[in-house]
C-alpha positions in Angstrom: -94.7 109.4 157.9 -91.3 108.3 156.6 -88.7 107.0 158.8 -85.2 108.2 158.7 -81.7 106.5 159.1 -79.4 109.4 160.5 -75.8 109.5 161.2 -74.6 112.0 164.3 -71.3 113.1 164.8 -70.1 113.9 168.7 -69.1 117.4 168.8 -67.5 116.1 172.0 -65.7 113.0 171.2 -66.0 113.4 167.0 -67.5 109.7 167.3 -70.4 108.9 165.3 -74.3 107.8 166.5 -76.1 106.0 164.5 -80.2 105.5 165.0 -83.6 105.5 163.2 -86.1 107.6 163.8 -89.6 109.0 162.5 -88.7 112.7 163.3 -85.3 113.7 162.8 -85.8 117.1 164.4 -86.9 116.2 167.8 -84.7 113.2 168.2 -81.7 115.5 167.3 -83.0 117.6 170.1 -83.3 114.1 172.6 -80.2 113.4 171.7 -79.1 117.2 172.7 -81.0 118.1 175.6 -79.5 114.1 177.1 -83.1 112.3 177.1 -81.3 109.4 175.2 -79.2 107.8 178.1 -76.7 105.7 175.6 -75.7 109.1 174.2 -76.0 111.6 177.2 -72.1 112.0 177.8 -71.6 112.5 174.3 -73.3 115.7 174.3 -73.8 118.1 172.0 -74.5 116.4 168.8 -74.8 117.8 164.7 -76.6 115.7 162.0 -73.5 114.2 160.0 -76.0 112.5 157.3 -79.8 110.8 156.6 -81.3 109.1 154.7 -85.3 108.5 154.4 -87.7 104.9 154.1 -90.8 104.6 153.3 -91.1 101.4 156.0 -89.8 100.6 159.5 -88.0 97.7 158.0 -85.8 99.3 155.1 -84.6 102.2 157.5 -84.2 99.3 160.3 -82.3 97.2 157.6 -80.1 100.6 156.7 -79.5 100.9 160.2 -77.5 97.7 160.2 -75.9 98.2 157.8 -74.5 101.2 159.0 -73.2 99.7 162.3 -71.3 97.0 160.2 -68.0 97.0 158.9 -69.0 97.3 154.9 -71.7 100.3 156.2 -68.4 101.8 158.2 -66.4 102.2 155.6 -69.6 103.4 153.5 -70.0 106.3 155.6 -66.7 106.9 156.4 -66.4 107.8 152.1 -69.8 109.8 152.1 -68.7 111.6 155.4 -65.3 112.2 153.8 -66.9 113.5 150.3 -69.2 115.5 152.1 -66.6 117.2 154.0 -64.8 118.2 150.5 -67.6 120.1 149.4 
């Protein structure tokens, strides 16, 4: 099964979450229902972005990056292209 880097916006707060995951559909729903503690007051969530690895440690590696400041401003651009369309 692949593993996937994803990218949630706070429909709350209009912060972003990032995480990794195997199952993008049920840990949208954790994240939701508030069975993922660091994000529980954040609540509700939408999927902003993803992207899918073949192994743990690309989408892990992703992951960092996209907590960083170069991986910021990365998504910040994407996020903002996206928003365009």
């Amino acid at each position: 099964m692949p593993f996937r880097v994803y990218v949630l916006r706070s429909l709350r707060d209009k912060k972003f979450y990032k995480g990794m995951t195997q199952n993008l559909d049920e840990r949208l729903k954790d994240h939701n229902a508030g069975r993922v503690p660091s994000t529980r007051h954040r609540r509700p969530f939408e999927l902003a972005y993803f992207e899918t690895y073949a192994t743990r440690d690309q989408a892990r590696n992703r992951e960092k990056f996209f907590k960083s400041g170069p991986g910021v401003k990365f998504l910040k651009a994407i996020l903002a292209e996206k928003a365009q369309l």
